[in-house]
C-alpha positions in Angstrom: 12.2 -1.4 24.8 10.6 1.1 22.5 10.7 4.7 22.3 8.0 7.5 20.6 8.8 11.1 19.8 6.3 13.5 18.4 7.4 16.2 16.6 5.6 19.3 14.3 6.1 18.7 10.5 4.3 20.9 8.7 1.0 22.8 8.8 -2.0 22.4 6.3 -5.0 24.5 6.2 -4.1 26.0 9.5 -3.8 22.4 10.7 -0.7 21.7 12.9 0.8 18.3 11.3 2.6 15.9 13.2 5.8 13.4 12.3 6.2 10.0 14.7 9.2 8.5 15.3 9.0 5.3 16.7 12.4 3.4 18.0 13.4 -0.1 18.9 16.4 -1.3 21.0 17.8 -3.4 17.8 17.9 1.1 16.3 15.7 -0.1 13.9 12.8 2.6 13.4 9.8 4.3 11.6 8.6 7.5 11.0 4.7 7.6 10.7 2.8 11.4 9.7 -1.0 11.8 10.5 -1.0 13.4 7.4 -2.3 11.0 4.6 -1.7 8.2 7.1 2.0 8.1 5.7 5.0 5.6 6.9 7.4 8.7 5.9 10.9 6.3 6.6 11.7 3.0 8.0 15.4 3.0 9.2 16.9 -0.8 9.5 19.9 -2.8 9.6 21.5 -5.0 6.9 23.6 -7.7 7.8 26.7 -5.8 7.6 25.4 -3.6 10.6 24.9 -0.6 8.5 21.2 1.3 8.8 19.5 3.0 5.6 15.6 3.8 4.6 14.3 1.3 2.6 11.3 3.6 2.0 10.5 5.6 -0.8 9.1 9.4 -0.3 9.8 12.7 -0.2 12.1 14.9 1.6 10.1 16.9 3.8 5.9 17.6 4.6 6.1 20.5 1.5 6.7 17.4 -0.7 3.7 15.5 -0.2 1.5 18.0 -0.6 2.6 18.1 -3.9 1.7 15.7 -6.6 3.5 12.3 -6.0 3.1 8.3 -6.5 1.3 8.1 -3.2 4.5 7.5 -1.2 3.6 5.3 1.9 -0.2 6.5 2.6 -3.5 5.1 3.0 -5.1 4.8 0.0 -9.1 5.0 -0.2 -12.2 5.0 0.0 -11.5 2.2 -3.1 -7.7 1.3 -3.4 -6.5 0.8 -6.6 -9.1 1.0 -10.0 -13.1 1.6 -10.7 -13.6 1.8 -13.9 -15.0 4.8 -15.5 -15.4 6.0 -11.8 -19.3 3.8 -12.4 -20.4 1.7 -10.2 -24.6 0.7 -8.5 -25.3 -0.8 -5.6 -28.9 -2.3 -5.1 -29.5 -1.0 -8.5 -28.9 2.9 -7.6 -26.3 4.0 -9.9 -23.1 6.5 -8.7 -20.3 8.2 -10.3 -17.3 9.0 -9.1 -14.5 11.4 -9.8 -12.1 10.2 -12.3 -9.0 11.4 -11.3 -7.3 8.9 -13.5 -8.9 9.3 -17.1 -11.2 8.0 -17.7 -11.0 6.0 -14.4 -11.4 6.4 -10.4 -8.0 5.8 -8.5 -7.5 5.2 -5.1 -10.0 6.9 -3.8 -10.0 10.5 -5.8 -8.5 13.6 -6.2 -9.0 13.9 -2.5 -9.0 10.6 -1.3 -8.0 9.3 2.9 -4.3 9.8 1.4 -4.9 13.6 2.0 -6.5 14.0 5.0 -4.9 15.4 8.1 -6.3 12.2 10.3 -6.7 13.0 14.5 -4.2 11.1 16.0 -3.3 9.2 19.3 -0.6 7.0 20.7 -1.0 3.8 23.2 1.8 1.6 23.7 2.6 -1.4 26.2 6.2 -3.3 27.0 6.8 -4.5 23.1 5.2 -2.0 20.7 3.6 1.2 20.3 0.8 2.1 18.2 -0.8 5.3 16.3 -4.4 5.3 16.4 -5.4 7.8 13.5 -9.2 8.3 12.8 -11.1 10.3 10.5 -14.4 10.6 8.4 -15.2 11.3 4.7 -18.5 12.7 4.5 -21.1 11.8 2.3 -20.9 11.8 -1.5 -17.6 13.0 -1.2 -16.0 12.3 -4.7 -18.8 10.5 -5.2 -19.1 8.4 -2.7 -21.9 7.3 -0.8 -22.3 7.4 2.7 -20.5 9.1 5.7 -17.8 6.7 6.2 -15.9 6.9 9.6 -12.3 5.4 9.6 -9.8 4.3 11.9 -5.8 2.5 10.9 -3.9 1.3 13.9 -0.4 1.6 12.8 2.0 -0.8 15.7 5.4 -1.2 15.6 7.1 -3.9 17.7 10.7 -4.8 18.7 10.1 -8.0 16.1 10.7 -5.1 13.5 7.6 -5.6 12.2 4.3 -3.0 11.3 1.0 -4.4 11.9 -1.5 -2.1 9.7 -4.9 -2.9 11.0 -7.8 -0.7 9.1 -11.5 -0.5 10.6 -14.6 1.2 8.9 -18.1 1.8 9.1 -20.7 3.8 7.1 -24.2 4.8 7.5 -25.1 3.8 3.8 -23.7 1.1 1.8 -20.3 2.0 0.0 -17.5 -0.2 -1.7 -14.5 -0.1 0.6 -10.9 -1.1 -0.3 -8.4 0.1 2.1 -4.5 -0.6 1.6 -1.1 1.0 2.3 1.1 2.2 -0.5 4.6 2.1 0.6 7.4 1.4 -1.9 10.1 -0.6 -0.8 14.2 -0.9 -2.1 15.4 -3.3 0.4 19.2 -2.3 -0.7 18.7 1.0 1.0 20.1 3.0 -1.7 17.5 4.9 -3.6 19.6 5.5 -6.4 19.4 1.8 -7.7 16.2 0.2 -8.9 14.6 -3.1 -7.4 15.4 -5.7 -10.3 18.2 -7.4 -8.2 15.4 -8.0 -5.5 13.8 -12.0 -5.2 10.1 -12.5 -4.7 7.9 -15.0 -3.6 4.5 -14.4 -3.6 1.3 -17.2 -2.4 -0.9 -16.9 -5.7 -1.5 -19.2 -8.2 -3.7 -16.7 -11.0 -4.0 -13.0 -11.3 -6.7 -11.4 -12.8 -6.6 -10.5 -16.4 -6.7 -6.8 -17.1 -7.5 -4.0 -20.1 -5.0 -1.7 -21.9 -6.2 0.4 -19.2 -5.4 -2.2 -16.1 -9.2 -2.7 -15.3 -10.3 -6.1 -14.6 -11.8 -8.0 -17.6 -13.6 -10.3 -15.2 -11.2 -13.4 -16.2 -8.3 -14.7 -14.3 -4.8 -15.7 -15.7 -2.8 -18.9 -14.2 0.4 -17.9 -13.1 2.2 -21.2 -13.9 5.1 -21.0 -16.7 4.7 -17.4 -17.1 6.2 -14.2 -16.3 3.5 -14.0 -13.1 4.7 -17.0 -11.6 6.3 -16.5 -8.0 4.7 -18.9 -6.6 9.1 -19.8 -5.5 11.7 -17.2 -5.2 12.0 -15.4 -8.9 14.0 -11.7 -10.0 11.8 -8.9 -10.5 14.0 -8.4 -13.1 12.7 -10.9 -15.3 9.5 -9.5 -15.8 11.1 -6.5 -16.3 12.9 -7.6 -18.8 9.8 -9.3 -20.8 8.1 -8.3 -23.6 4.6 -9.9 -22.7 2.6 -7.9 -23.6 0.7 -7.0 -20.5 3.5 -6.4 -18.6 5.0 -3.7 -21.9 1.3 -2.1 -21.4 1.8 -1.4 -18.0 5.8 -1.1 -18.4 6.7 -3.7 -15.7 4.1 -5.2 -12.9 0.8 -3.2 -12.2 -0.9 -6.6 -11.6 -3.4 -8.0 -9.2 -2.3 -11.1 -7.6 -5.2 -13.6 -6.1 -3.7 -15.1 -3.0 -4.3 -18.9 -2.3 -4.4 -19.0 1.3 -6.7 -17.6 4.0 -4.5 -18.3 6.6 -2.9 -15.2 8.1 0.1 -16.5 9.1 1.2 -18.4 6.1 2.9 -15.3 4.4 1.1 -13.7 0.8 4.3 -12.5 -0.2 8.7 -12.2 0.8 11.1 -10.1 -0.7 14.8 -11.0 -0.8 18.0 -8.4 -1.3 20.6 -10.7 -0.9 23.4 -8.1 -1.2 22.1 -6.4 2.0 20.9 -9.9 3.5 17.2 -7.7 4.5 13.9 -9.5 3.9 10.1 -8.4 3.8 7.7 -10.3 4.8 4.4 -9.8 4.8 0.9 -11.4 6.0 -2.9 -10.4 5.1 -5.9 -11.4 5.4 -6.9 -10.0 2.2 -7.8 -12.2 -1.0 -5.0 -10.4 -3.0 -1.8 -7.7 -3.7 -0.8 -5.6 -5.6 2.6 -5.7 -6.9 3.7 -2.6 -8.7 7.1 -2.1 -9.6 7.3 1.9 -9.6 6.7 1.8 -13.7 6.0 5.7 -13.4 8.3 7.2 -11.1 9.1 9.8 -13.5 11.8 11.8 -11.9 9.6 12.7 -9.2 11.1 14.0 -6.5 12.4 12.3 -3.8 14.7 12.2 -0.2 17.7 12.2 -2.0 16.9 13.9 -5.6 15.0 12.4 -8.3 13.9 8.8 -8.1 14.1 6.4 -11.3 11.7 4.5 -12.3 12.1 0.9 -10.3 13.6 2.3 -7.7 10.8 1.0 -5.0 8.3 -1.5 -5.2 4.7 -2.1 -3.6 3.2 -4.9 -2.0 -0.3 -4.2 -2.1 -3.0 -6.2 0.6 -6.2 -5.5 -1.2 -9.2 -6.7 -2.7 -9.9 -7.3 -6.1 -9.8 -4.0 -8.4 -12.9 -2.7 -10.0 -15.5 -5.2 -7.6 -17.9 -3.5 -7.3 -18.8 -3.9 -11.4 -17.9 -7.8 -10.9 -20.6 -10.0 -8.8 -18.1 -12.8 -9.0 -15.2 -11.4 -7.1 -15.2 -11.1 -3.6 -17.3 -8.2 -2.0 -16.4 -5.3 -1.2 -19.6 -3.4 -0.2 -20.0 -2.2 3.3 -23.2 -2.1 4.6 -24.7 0.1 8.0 -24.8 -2.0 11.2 -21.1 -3.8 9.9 -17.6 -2.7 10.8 -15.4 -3.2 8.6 -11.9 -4.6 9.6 -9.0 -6.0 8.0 -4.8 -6.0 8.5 -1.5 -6.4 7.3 2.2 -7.4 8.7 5.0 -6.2 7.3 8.2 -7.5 8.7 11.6 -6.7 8.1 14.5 -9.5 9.4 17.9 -10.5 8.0 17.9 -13.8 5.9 20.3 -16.8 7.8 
């Protein structure tokens, strides 16, 4: 059994928003606003019986529409980095906005993450969903094309959020759509993730600037700081002095993913202390992992957060592809929907 409230949680532009609270019978539950597309809270047990948010974010609607990390949205058009905001397709050349000197960042200074998306709920015996849709018209921060968009957010009584994003544009435009929720699995915000353990399916990552753009090379994860290919600390990468990981102060890094199967997971995430575990399946080509290097005191539910005191788990493709012809594509053309999704799961460990 599931249950769904809706309730008002702020209002934008003389736009009523709307907070989601979706229940299982385990009490497990998530709080989803059509505003940005973000998971606001995710409520679970540890194996003690006790329930906390393992979700980063702020403390009410006022907060996000301040500046923050991107706490739990969709991020797009283009999640994570284009370099220099450039990119052509079919040799016509477009800039975007560089809202991240001197480079374009998840999608702009008013990218999907701060839209106020129309939303919808359908449900059946074991989950609910939230159908949120919305368009970005053309050439906005630069982009070409007037892209319609639709995420699926469903929560089941398997504790687990299926994110399933659909797209479709009546020019070609690049396209890389993710969710941005940071994780602390303890369920105290106060600590930082270094205790947590992490697998993750990838065997290289690709090798970055100063300035965490793609060079166009990959790096082999084996015997280095990258390797979680089994269970490792996030602290010791933390704790490294490689010297990509001391430009971006801790993971920022774009992990290529071995298999195409959906169900073999890309990535787990252990707290042992509180026995939960993240689990999480894509059929993307990489992730993300970003440690929260830049918190910076922002603020947060409970006061201001630390730096590491959430993680992110990514499902994306490749930064910067459109200016590389040898990663995987990421062009969307008229005539083809775009579609692509994400599990994540949260269970106790045996």
């Amino acid at each position: 059994m599931l249950s769904v409230k809706k309730e008002l949680f702020g209002n934008h532009h003389e736009q009523d928003v709307y907070l989601y609270t979706f229940r299982n019978i385990n009490g497990n539950q998530i709080q989803i606003t059509n505003y940005g597309g973000i998971v606001h809270s995710w409520i679970c047990a540890d194996k003690y019986g006790h329930y906390n948010d393992i979700l980063l974010g702020c403390k009410d609607f006022n907060g996000y529409l301040k500046d923050h990390p991107y706490f739990g949205c969709i991020t797009g058009r283009y999640a994570n980095r284009i370099a220099f905001g450039k990119f052509s397709i079919d040799g016509h050349p477009f800039q975007l906005t560089t809202n991240l000197p001197p480079n374009h960042l998840h999608g702009g200074f008013q990218g999907l993450n701060k839209k106020i998306w129309n939303d919808e709920i359908s449900s059946s015996s074991d989950s609910i969903s939230l159908i949120l849709t919305v368009i970005s018209p053309h050439l906005e921060e630069g982009y070409p094309g007037n892209l319609t968009v639709k995420v699926i957010y469903t929560y089941n009584i398997m504790n687990e959020l299926k994110i399933e994003y659909f797209a479709e544009s009546d020019r070609a435009t690049p396209i890389n759509l993710t969710n941005h929720c940071y994780f602390n699995l303890s369920g105290d915000q106060n600590t930082d993730i270094s205790d947590h353990m992490l697998r993750i399916n990838a065997k290289k990552i690709t090798i970055t600037d100063k300035n965490l753009i793609p060079t166009g090379n990959f790096q082999a994860v084996k015997d280095s700081v990258f390797d979680f290919t089994d269970f490792r600390s996030i602290a010791f990468g933390l704790q490294s002095d490689d010297e990509s990981i001391r430009q971006a102060k801790g993971y920022d890094h774009n992990f290529v993913l071995d298999s195409g199967d959906f169900y073999m997971p890309a990535a787990v995430a252990i707290h042992n202390k509180s026995g939960r575990r993240l689990t999480v399946f894509t059929d993307q080509p990489a992730i993300q992992l970003y440690t929260g290097n830049w918190l910076n005191n922002v603020d947060g539910k409970l006061g201001k957060y630390r730096d590491y005191a959430g993680f992110c788990l990514e499902t994306q493709h490749f930064p910067d592809s459109p200016n590389h012809a040898h990663f995987p594509d990421t062009i969307l053309r008229p005539g083809i929907e775009f579609y692509s999704k994400t599990i994540y799961k949260i269970d106790l460990t045996a």
